[in-house]
TIMI-2910 file (N, C-alpha, C, CB; in pm, 1 decimal, decimal comma, always signed):
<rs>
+----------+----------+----------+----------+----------+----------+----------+----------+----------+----------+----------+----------+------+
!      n_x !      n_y !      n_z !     ca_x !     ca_y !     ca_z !      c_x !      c_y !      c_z !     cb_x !     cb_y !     cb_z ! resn !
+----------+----------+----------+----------+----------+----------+----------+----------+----------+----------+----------+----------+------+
!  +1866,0 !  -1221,3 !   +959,9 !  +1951,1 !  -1115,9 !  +1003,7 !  +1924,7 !   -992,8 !   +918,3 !  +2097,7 !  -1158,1 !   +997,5 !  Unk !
!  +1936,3 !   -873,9 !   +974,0 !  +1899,9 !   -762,2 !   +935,8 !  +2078,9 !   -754,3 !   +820,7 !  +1855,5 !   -638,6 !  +1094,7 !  Unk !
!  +2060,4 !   -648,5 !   +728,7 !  +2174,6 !   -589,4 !   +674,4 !  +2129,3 !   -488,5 !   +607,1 !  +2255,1 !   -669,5 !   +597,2 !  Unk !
!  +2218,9 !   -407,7 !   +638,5 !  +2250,8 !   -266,5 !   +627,5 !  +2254,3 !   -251,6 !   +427,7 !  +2430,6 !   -231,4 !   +729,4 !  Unk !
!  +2159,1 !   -135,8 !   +395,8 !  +2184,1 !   -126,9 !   +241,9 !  +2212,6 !    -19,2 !   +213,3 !  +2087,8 !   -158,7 !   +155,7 !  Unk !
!  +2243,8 !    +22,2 !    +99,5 !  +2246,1 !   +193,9 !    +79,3 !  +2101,6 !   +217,1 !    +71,2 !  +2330,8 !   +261,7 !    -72,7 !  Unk !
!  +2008,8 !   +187,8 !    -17,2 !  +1912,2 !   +211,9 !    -94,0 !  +1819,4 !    +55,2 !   -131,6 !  +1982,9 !   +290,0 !   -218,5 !  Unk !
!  +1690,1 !   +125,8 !   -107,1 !  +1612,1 !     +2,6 !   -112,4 !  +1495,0 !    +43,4 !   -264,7 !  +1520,4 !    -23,8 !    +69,6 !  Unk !
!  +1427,0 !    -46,4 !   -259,1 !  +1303,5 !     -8,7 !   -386,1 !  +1241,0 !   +131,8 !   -365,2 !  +1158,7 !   -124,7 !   -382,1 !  Unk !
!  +1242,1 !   +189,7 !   -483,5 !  +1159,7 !   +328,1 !   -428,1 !  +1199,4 !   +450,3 !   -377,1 !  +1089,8 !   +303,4 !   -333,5 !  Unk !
!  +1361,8 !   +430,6 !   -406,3 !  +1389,7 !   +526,0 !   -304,1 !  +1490,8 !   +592,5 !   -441,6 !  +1466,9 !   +461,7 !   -126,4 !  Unk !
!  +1453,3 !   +740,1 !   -379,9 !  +1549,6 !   +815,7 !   -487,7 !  +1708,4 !   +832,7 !   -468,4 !  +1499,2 !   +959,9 !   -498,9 !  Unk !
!  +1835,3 !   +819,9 !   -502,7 !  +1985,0 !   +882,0 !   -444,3 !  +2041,3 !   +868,5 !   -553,9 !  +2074,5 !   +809,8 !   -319,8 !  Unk !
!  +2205,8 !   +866,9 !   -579,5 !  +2250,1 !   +900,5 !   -673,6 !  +2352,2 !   +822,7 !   -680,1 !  +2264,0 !  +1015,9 !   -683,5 !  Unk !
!  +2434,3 !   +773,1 !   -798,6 !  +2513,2 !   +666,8 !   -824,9 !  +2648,0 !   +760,7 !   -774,4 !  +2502,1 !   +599,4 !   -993,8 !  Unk !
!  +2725,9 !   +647,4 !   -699,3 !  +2860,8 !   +695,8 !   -662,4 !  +2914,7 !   +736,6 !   -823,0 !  +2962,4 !   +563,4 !   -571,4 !  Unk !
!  +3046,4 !   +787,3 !   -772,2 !  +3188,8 !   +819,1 !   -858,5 !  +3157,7 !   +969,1 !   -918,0 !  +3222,2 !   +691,0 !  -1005,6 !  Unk !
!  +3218,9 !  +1000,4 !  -1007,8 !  +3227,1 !  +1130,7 !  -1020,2 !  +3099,6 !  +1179,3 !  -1145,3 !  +3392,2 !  +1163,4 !  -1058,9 !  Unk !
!  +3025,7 !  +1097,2 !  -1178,9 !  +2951,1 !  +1087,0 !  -1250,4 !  +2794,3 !  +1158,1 !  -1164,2 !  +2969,0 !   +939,9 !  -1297,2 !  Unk !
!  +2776,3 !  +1134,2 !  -1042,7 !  +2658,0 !  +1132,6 !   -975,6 !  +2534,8 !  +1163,4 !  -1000,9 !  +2669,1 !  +1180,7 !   -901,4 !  Unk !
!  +2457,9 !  +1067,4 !  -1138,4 !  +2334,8 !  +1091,5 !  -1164,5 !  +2290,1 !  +1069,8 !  -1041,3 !  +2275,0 !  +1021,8 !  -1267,9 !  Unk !
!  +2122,1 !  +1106,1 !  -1055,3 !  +2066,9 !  +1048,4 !   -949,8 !  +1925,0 !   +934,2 !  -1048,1 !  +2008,9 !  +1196,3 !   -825,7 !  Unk !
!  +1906,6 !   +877,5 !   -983,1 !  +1860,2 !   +749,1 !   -981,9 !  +1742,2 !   +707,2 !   -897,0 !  +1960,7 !   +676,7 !   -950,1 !  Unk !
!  +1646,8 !   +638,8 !   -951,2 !  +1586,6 !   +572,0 !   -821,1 !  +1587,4 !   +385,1 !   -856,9 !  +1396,3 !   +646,9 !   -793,8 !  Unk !
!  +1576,1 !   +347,2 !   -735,0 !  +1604,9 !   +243,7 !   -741,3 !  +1441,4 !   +159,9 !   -786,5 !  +1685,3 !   +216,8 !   -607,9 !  Unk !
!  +1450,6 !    +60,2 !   -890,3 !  +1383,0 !    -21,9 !   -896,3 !  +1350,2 !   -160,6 !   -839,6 !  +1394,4 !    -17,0 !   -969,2 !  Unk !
!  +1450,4 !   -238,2 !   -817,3 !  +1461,5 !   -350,2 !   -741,8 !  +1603,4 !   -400,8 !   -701,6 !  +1395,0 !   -446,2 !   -810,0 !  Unk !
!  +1590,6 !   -487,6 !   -642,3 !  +1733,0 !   -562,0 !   -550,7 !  +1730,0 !   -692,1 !   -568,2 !  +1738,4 !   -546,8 !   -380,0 !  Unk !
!  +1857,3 !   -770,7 !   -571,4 !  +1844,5 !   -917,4 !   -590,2 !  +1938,6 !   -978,9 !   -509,5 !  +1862,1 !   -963,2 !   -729,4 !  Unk !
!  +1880,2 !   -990,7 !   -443,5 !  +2008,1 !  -1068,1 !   -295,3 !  +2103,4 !  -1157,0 !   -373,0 !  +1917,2 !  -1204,3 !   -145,7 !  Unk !
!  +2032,4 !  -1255,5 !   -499,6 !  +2135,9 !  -1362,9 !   -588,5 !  +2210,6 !  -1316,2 !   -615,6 !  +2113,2 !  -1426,8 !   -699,2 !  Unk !
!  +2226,8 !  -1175,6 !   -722,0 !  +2339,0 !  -1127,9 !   -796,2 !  +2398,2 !  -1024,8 !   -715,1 !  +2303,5 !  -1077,8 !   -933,3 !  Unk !
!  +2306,8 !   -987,2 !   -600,8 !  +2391,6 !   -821,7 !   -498,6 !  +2342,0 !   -709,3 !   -591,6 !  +2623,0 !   -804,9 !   -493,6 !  Unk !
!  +2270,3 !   -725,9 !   -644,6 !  +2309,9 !   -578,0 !   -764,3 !  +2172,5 !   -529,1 !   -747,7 !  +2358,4 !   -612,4 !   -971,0 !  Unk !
!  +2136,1 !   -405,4 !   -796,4 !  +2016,0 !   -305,1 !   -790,0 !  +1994,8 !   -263,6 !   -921,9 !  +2037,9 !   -177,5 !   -698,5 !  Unk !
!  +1861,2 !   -258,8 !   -992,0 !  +1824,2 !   -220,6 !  -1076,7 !  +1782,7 !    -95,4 !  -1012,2 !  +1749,3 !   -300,9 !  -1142,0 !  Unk !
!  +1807,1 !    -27,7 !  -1156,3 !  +1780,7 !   +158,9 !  -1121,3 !  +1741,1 !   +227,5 !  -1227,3 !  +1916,5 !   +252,3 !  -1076,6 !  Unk !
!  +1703,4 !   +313,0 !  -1301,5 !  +1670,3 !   +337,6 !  -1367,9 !  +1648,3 !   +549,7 !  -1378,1 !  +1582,8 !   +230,3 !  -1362,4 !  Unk !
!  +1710,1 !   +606,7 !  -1431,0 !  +1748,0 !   +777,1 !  -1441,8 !  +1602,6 !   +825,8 !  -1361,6 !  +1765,4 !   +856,2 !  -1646,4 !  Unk !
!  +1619,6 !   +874,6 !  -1271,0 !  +1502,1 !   +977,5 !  -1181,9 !  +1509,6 !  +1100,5 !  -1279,2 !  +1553,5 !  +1032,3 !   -990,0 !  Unk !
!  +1359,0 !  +1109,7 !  -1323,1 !  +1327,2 !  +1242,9 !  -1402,0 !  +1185,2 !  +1282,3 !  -1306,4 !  +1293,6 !  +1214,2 !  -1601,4 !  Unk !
!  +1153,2 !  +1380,4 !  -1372,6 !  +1043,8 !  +1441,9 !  -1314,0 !   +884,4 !  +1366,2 !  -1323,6 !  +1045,4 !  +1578,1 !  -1380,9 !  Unk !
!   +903,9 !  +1304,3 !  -1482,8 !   +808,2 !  +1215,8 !  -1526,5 !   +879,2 !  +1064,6 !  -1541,0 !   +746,4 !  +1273,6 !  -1664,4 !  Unk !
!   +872,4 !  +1007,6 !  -1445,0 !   +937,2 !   +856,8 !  -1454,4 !   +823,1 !   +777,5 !  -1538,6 !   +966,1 !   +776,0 !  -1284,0 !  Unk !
!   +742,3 !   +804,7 !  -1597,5 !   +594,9 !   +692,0 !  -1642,6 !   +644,5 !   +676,5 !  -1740,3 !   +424,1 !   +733,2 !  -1661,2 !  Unk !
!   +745,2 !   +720,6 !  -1819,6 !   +797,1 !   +718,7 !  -1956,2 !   +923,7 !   +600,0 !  -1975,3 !   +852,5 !   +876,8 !  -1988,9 !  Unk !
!   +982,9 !   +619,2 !  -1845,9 !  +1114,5 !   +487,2 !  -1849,4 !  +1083,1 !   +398,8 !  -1928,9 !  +1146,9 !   +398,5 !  -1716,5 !  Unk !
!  +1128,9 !   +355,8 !  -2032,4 !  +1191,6 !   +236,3 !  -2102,6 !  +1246,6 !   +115,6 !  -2034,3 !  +1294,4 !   +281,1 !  -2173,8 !  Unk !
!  +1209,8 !     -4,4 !  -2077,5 !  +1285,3 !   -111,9 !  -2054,7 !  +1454,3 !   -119,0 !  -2064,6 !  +1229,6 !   -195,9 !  -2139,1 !  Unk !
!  +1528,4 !    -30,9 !  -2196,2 !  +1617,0 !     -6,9 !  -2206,9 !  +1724,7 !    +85,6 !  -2123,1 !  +1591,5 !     +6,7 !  -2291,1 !  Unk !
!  +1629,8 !   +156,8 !  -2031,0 !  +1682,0 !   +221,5 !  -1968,3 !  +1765,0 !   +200,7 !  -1831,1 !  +1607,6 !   +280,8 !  -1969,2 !  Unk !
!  +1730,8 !    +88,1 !  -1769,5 !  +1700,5 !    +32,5 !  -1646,4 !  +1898,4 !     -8,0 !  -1663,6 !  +1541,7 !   -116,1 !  -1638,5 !  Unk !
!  +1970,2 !    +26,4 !  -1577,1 !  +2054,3 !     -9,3 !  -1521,9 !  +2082,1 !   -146,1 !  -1434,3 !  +2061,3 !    +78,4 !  -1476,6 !  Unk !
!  +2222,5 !   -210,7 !  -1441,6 !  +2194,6 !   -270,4 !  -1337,3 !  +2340,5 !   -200,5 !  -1276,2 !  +2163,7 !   -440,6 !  -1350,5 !  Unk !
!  +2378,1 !   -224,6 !  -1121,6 !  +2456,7 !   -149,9 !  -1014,5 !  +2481,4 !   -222,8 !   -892,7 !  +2389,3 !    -27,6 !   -975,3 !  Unk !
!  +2606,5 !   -248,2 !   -848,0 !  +2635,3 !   -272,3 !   -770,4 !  +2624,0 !   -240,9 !   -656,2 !  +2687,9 !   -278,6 !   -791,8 !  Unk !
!  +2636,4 !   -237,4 !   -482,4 !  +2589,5 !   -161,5 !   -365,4 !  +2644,1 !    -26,0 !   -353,4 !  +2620,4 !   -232,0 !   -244,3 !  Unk !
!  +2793,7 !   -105,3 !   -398,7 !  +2904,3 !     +4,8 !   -387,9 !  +2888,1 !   +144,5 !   -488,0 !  +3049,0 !    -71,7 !   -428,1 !  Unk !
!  +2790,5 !    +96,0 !   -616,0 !  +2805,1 !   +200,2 !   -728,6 !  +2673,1 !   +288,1 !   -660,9 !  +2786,0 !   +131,0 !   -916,7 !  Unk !
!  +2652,6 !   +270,1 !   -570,8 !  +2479,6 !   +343,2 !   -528,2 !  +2496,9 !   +392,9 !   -374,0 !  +2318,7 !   +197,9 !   -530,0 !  Unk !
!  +2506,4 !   +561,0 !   -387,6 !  +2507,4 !   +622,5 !   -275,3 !  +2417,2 !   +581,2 !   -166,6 !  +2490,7 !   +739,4 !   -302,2 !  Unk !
!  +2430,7 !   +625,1 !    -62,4 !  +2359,9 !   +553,8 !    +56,3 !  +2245,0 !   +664,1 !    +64,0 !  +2461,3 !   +529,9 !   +212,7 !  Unk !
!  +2142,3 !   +653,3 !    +42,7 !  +1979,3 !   +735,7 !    +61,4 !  +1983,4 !   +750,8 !   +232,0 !  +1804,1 !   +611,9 !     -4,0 !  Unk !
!  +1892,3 !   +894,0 !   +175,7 !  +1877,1 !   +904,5 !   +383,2 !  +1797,9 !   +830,7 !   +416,2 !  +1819,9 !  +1043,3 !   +471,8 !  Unk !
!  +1666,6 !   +765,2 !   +397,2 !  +1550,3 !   +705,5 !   +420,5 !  +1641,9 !   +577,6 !   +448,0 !  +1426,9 !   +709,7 !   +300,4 !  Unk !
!  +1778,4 !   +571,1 !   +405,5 !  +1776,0 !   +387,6 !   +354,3 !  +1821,4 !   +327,5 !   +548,5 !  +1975,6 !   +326,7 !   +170,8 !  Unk !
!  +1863,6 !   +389,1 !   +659,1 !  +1873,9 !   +406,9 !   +790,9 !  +1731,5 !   +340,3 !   +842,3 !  +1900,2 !   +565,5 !   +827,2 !  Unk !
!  +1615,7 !   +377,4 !   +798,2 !  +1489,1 !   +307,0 !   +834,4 !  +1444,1 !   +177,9 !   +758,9 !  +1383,4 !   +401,9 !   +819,0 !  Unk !
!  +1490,2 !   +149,5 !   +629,5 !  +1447,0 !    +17,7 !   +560,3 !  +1457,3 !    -85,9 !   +663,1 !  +1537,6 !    -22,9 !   +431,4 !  Unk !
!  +1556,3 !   -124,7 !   +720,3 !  +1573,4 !   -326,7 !   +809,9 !  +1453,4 !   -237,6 !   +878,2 !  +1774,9 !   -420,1 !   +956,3 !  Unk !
!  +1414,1 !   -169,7 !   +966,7 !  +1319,4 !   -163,5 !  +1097,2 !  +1174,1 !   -210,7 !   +997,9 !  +1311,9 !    +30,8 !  +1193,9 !  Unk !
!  +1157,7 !    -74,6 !   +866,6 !  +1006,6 !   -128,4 !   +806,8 !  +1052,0 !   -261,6 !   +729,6 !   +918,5 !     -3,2 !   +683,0 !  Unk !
!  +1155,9 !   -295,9 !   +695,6 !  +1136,3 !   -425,6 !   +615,0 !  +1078,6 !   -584,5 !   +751,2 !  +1334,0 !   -456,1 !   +521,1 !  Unk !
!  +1157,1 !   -534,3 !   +886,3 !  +1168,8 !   -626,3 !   +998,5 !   +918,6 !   -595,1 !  +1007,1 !  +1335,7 !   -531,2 !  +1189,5 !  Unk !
!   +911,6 !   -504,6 !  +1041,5 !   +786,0 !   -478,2 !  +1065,8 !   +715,4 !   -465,7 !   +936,7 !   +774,5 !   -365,5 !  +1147,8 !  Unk !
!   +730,0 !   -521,5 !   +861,6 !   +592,9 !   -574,8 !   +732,8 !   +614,8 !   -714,8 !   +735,5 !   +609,0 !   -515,0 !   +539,6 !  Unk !
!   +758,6 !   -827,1 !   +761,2 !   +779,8 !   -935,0 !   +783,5 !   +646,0 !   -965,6 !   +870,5 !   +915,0 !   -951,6 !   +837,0 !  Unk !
!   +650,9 !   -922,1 !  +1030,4 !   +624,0 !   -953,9 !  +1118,8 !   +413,8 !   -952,6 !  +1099,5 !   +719,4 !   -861,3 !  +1218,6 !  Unk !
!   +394,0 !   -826,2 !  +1060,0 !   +265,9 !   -784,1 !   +973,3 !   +216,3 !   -889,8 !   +901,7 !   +291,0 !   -674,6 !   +871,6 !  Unk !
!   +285,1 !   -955,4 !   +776,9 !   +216,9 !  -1019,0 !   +712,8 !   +230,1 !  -1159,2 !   +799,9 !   +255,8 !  -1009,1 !   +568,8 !  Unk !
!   +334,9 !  -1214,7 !   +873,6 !   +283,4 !  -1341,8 !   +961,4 !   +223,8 !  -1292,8 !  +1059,6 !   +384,2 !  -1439,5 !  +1017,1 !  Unk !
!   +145,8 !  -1194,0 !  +1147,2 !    +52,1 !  -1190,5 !  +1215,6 !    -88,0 !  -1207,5 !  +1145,6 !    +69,4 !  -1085,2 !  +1280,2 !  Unk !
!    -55,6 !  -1103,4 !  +1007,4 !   -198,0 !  -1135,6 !   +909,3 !   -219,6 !  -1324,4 !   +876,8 !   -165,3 !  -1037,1 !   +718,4 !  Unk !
!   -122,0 !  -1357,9 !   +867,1 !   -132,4 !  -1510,3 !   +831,4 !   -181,2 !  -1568,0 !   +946,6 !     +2,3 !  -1582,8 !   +788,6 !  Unk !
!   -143,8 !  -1557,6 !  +1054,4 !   -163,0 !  -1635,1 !  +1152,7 !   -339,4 !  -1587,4 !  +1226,7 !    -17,8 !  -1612,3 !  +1253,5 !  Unk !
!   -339,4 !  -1440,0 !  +1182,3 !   -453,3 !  -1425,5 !  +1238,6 !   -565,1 !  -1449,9 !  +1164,6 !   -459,4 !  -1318,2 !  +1285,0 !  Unk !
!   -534,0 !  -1504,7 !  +1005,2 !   -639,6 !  -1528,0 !   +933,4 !   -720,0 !  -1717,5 !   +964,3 !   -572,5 !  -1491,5 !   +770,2 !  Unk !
!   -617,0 !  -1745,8 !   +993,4 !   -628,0 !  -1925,7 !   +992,3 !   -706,8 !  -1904,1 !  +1152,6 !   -423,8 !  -2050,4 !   +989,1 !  Unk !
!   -689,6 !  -1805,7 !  +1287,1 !   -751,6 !  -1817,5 !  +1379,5 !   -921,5 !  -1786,5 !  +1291,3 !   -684,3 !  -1717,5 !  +1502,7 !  Unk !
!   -944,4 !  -1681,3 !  +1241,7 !  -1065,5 !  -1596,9 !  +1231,7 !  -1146,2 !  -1695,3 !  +1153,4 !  -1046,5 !  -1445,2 !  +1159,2 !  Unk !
!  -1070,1 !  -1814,2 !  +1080,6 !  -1163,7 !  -1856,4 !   +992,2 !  -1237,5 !  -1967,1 !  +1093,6 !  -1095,1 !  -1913,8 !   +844,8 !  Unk !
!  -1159,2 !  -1994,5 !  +1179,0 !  -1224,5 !  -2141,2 !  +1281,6 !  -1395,0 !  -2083,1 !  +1338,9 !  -1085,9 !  -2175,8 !  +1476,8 !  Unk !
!  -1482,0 !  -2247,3 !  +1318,7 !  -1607,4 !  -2207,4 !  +1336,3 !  -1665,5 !  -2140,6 !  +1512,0 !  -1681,3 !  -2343,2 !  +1286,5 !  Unk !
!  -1588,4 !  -2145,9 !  +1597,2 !  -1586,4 !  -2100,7 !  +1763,7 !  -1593,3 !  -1992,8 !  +1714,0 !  -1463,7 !  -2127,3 !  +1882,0 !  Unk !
!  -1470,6 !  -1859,2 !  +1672,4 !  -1462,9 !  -1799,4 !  +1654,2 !  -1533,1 !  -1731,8 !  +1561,6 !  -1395,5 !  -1813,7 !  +1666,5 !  Unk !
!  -1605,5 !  -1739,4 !  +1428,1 !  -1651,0 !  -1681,2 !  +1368,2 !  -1783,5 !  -1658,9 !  +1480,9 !  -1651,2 !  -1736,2 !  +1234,3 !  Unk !
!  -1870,9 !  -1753,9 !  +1543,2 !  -1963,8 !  -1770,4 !  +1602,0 !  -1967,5 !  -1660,1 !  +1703,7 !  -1967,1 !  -1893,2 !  +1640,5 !  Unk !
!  -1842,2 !  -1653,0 !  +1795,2 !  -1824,6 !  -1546,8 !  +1888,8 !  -1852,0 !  -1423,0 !  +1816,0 !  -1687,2 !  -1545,9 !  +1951,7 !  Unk !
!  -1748,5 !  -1367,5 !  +1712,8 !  -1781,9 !  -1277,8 !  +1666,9 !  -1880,4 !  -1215,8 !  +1623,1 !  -1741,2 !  -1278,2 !  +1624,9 !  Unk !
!  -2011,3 !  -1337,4 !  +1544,9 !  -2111,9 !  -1317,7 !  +1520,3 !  -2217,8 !  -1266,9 !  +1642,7 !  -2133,3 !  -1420,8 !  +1457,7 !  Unk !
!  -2178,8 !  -1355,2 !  +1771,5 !  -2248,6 !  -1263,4 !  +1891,9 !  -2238,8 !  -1187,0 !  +1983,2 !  -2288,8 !  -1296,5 !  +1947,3 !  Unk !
!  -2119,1 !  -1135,4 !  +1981,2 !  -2060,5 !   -992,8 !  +1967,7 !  -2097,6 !   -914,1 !  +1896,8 !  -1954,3 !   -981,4 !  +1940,7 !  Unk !
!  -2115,0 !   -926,2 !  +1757,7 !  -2155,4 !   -787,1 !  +1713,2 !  -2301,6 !   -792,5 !  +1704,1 !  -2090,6 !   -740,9 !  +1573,1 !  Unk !
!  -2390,0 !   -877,2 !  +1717,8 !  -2489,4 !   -865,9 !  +1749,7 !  -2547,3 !   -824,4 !  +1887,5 !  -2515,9 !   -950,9 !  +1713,6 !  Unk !
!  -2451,4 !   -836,4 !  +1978,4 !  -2523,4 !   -807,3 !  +2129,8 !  -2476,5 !   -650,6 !  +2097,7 !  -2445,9 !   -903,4 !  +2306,9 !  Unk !
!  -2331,4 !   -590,9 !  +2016,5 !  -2374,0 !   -488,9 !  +2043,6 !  -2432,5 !   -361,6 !  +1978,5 !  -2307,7 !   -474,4 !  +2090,9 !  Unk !
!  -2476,0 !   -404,0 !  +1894,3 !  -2599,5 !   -388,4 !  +1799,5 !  -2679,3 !   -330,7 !  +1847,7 !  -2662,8 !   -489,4 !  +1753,8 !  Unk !
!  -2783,1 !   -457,1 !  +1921,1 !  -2863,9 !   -415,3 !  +2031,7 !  -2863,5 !   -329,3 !  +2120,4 !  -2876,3 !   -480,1 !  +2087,1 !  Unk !
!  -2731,1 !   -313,0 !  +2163,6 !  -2699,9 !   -217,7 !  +2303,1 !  -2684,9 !    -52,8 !  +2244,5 !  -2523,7 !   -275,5 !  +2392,6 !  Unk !
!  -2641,4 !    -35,2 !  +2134,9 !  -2654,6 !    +21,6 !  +2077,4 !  -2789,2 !   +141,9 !  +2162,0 !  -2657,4 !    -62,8 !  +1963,8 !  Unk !
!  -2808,4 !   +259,9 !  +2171,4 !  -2856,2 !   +401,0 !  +2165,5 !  -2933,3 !   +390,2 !  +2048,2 !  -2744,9 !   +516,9 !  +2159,1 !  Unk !
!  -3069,3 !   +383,8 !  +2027,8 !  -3153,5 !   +394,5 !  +1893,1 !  -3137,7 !   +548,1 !  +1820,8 !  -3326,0 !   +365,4 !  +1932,1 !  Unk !
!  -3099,7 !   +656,5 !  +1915,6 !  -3096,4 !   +796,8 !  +1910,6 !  -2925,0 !   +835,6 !  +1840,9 !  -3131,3 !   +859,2 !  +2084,9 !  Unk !
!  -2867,3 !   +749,8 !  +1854,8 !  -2676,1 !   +762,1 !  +1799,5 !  -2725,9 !   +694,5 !  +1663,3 !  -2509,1 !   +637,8 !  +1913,5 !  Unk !
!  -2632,9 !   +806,7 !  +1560,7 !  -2642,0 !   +754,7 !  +1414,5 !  -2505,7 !   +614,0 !  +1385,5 !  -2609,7 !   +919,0 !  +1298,5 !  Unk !
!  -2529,5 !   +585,7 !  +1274,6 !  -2456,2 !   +442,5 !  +1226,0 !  -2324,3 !   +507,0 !  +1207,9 !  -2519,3 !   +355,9 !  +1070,5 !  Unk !
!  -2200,2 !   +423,6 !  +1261,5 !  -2078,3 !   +522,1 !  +1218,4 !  -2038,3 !   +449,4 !  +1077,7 !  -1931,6 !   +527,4 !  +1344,7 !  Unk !
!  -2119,0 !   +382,7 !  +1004,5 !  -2100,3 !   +371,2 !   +865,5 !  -2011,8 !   +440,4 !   +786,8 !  -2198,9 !   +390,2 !   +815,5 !  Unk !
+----------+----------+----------+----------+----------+----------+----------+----------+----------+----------+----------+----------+------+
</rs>
């Protein structure tokens, strides 16, 4: 089942209450509910281990991007079991064979005068 978040990995917004740093989020842990985050500066390569927050859903404003996360999180799911599924077809020996004379017939057919789109 899809669910609705404020903010996913990667994404910049700002901690509720009257405080409203802004923040980007580092990771999520479905076990505890909570979001690691860590102060959005201009140069983030510097963050500290010490720095890293942890935050509740509620303590973390809702990002505009965060409306599209379930659709790309639903479509990289689906991505990597098509990649899975299409890797276990490609490796079978029928198939490699086809492929092999396929790209050899069209090789051949190939225009000697058209360059390689290398």
């Amino acid at each position: 089942f899809l669910r609705k978040m404020p903010a996913a990995p990667g994404m910049v917004t700002k901690r509720s209450g009257e405080n409203g740093d802004t923040v980007m989020i580092h990771s999520y842990s479905s076990s505890t509910d909570t979001y690691l985050v860590y102060p959005s500066s201009d140069d983030s390569s510097d963050i500290s281990v010490e720095e890293l927050i942890e935050l509740k859903p509620n303590d973390v404003e809702k990002a505009p991007s965060a409306k599209f996360y379930p659709l790309l999180d639903e479509l990289m799911r689906r991505g990597d079991e098509t990649a899975s599924a299409t890797t276990k077809f490609l490796n079978q020996k029928a198939v490699t064979d086809i492929v092999a004379k396929t790209t050899e017939f069209v090789e051949s057919s190939k225009p000697k005068d058209l360059p390689d789109q290398d």
